[in-house]
Structures are given as C-alpha cells and as structure tokens.
C-alpha positions as a Markdown table, in Angstrom:
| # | Residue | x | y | z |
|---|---|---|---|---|
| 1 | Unk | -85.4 | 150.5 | 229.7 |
| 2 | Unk | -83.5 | 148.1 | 227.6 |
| 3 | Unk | -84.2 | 147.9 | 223.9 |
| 4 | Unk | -85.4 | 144.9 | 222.8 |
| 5 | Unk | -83.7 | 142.6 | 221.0 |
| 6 | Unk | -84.4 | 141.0 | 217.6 |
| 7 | Unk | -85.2 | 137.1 | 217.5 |
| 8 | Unk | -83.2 | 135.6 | 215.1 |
| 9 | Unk | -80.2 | 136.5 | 217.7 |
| 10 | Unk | -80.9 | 134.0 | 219.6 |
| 11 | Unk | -80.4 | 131.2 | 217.3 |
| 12 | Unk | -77.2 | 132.6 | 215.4 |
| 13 | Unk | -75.7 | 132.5 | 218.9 |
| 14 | Unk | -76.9 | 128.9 | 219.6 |
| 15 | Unk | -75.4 | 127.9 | 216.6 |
| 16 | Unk | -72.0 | 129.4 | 217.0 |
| 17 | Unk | -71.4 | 127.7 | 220.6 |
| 18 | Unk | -72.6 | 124.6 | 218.7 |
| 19 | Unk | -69.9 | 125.0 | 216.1 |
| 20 | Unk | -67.7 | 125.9 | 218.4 |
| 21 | Unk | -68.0 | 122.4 | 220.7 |
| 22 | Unk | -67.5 | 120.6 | 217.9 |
| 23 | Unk | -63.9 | 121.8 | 217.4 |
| 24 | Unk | -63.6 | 121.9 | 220.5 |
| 25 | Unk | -64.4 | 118.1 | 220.7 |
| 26 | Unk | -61.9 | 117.1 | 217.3 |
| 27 | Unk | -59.1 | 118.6 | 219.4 |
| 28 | Unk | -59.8 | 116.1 | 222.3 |
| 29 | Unk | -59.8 | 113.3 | 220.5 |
| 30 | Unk | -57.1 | 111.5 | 218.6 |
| 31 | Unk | -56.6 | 112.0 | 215.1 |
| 32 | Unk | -57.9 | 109.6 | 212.6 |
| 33 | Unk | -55.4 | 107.0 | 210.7 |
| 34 | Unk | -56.4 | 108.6 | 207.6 |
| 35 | Unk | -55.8 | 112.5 | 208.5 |
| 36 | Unk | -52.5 | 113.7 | 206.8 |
| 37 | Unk | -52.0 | 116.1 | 209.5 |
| 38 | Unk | -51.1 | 112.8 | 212.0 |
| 39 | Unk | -47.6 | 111.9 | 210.7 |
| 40 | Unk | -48.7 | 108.7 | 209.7 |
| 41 | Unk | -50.6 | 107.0 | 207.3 |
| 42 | Unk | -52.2 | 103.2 | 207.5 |
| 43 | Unk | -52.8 | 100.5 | 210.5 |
| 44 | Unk | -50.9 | 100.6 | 213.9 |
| 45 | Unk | -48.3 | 98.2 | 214.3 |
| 46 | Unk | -47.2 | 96.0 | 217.0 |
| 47 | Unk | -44.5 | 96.7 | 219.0 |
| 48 | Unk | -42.9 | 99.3 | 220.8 |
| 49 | Unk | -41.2 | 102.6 | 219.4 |
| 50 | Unk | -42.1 | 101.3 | 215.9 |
| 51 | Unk | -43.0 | 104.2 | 213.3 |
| 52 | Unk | -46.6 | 103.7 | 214.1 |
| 53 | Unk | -46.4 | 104.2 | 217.7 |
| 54 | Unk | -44.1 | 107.7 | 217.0 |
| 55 | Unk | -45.1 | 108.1 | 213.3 |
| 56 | Unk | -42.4 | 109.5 | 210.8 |
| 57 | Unk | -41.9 | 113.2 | 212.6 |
| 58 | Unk | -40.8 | 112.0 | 215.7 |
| 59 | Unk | -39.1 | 108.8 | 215.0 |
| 60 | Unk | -36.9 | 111.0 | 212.8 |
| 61 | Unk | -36.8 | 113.2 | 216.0 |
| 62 | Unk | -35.5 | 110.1 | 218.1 |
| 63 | Unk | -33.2 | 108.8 | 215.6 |
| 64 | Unk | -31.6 | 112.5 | 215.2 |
| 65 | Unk | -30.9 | 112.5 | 219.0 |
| 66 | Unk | -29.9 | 109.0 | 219.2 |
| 67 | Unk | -27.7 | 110.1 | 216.4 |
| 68 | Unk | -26.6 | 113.1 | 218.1 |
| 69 | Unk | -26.0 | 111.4 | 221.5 |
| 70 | Unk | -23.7 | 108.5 | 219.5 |
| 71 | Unk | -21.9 | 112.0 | 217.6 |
| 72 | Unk | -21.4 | 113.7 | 221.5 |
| 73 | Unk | -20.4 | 110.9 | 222.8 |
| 74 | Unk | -17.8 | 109.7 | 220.4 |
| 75 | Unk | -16.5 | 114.0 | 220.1 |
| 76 | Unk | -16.6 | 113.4 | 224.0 |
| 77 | Unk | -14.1 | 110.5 | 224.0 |
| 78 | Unk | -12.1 | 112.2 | 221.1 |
| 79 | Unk | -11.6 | 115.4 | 223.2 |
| 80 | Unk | -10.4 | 113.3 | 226.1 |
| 81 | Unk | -7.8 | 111.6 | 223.9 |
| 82 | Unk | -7.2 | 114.8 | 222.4 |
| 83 | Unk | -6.9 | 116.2 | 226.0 |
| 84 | Unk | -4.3 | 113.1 | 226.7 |
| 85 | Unk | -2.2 | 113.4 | 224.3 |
| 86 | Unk | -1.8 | 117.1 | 224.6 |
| 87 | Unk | -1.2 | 116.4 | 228.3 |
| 88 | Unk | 1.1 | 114.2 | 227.3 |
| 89 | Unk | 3.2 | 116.3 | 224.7 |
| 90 | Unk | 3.4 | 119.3 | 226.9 |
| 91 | Unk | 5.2 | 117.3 | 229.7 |
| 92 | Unk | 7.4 | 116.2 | 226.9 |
| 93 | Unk | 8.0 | 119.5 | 225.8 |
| 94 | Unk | 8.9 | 120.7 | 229.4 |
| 95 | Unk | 11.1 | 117.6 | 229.9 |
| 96 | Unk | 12.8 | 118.4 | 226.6 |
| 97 | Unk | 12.8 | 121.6 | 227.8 |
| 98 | Unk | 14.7 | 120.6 | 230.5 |
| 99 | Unk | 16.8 | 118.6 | 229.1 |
| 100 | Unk | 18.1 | 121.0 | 226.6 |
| 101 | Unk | 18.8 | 123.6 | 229.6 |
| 102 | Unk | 21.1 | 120.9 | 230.6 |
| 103 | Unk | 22.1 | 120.2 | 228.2 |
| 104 | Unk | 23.4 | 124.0 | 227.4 |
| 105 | Unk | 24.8 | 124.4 | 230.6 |
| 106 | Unk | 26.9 | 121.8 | 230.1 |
| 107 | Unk | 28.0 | 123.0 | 226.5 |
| 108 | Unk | 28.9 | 126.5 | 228.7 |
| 109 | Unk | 30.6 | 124.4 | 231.1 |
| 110 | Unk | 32.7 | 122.5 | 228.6 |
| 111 | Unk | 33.3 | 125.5 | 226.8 |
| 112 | Unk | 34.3 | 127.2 | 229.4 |
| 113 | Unk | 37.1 | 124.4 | 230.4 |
| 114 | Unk | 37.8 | 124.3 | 226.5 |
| 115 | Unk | 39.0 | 128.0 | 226.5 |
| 116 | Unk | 40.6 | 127.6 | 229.9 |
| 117 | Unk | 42.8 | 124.6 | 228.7 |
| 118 | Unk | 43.4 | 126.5 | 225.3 |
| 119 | Unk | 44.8 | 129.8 | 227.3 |
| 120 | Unk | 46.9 | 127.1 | 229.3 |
| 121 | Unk | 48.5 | 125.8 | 225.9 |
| 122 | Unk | 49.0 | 129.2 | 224.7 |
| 123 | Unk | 50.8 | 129.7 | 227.9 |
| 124 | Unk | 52.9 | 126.6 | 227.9 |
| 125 | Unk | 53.5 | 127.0 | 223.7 |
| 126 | Unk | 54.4 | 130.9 | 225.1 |
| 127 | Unk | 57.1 | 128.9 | 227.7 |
| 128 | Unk | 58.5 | 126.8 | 225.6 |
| 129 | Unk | 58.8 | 129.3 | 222.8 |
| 130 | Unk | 60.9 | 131.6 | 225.1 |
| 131 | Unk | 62.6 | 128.8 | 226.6 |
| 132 | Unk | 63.9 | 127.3 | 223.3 |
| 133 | Unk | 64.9 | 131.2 | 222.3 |
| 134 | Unk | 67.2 | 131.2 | 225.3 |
| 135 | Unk | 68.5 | 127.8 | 224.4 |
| 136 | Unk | 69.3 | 129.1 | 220.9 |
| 137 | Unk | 71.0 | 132.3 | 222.4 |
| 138 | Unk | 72.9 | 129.5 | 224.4 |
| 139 | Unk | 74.1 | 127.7 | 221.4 |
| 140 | Unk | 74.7 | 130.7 | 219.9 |
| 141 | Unk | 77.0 | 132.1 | 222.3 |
| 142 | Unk | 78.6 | 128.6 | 223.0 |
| 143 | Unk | 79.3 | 128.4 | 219.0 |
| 144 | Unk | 80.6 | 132.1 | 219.7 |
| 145 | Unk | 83.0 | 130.8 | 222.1 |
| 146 | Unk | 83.9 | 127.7 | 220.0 |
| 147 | Unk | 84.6 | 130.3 | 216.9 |
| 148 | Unk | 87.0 | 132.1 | 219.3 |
| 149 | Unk | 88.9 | 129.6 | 220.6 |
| 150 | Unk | 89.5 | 128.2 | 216.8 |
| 151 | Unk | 90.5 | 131.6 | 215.8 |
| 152 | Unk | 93.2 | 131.9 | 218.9 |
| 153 | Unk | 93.9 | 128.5 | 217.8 |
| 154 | Unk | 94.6 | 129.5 | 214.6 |
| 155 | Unk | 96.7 | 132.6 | 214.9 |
| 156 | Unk | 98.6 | 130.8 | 217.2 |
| 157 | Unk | 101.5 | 128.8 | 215.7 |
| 158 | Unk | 101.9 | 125.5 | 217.4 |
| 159 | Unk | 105.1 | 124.5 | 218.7 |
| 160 | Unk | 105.7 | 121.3 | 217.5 |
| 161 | Unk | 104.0 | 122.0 | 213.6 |
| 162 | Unk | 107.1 | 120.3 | 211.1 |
| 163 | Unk | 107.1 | 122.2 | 207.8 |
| 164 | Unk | 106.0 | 119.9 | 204.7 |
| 165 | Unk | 108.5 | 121.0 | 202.6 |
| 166 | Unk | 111.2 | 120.2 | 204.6 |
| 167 | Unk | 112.9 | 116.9 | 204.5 |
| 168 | Unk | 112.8 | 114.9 | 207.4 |
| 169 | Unk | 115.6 | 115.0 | 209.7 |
| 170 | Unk | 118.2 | 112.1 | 209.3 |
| 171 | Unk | 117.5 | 111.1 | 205.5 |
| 172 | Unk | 119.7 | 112.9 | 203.3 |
C-alpha cells in the first residue's frame, strides 16, 4: 500500500513549475532596453551595423576583427615583400657568388702566368749573367794578349830607334 501523501505537496510543486516557466519564458524573449545585462543602453537606432543593432560588446568584437583582418592583411603583404626581397638577395648572393669564383680562378690563372713569366726572367737574367761573364773572360784574355804583345814589344829593341842624345847625322 502506498503511504499517503500530505496536502500542502501538491501546491509547493505547482508553484515551483510556475516559477520555473516564468524563467523559462524571460529567456525566450529579448531583453529589455533598460536591462544592463544587454550591452546597450537607450532607443534602437536606424541603420545597419550601428551600436544599437550589435550594442557595445560586439561592435567592439567586429571592429577588433576588422582590425585584425586590416593587421593580417598588411603582415600578409609585408611577408610577401619580405619573401621578395629575400628572394631577390639570395640570387644576388649566388651571382656574387659566382662571380667571385671567377673571379679567383682568374687571379690563380694570372698568377700562375705571373710566376711562369717571372721564372722565364730569372732564366733569361741567369743567361745573360753567364753570357756577359764569358764576354768579360773574353776581354780579359784579349787584354791578356794585348799586355803580351806590349811586353814583347817592349823587350824588343826596334831597329830603326835613333838615340836622343846623339846628334843628328850630317850637322857638325
């Protein structure tokens, strides 16, 4: 058997599902102009997007990602002419690169011909060094030679050689 229940349960019950519609019912239906909780305070306004239509929260909401869009979109266009220039710099760098293996290849080169046409000289300067040593052992020997024949020249008496001292024949 079920225990009977009091009488005044009844009614608390019937009042709480009372209650309960009516909040319920304020969440279904817009807020009031005046309620704080809204955003916004006063009359609507005309037009469209205006603070009254979006009230304070969410035209700050709007403007932020307007805002933020303009912000992406101008970092966006930076990158890409960051991007650009970067592009741009490292072919430069690989041209100049280039241009300064070239550039050292042909210092090596020249270098290379330098040294060749300084052991040349050397070689020549060595040639005509040796060359003007046998022409000095040339002069040398012929001034040898010379020497000689003055000395036999010398030690020699000449035939014909008058005497100073002597009066010359036929004045007396």
């Amino acid at each position: 058997m079920i225990p009977p229940r009091p009488r005044h349960f009844l009614p608390i019950l019937l009042l709480l599902l009372l209650g309960g519609c009516k909040s319920a019912a304020e969440m279904l239906y817009p807020p009031k102009p005046t309620d704080p909780l809204d955003g916004y305070n006063g009359l609507a306004q005309a037009g469209i997007n205006t603070e009254m239509d979006w009230g304070p929260k969410q035209s700050f909401l709007l403007s932020d990602y307007k805002a933020l869009k303009e912000d992406q979109a101008r970092l966006r266009s930076e990158l890409e002419r960051a991007t650009a220039e970067k592009d741009n710099l490292k072919r430069q760098l690989n041209s100049d690169g280039t241009a300064l293996e070239q550039e050292k290849r042909r210092r090596a080169e020249i270098e290379a011909q330098f040294e060749l046409k300084n052991q040349k000289l050397r070689e020549q300067e060595a040639t005509i060094l040796s060359l003007r040593i046998e022409k000095a052992k040339l002069e040398q020997a012929n001034l040898l030679s010379k020497i000689e024949a003055l000395k036999q020249s010398m030690t020699e008496p000449p035939s014909n050689v008058v005497e100073a001292a002597a009066t010359p024949p036929g004045r007396h």
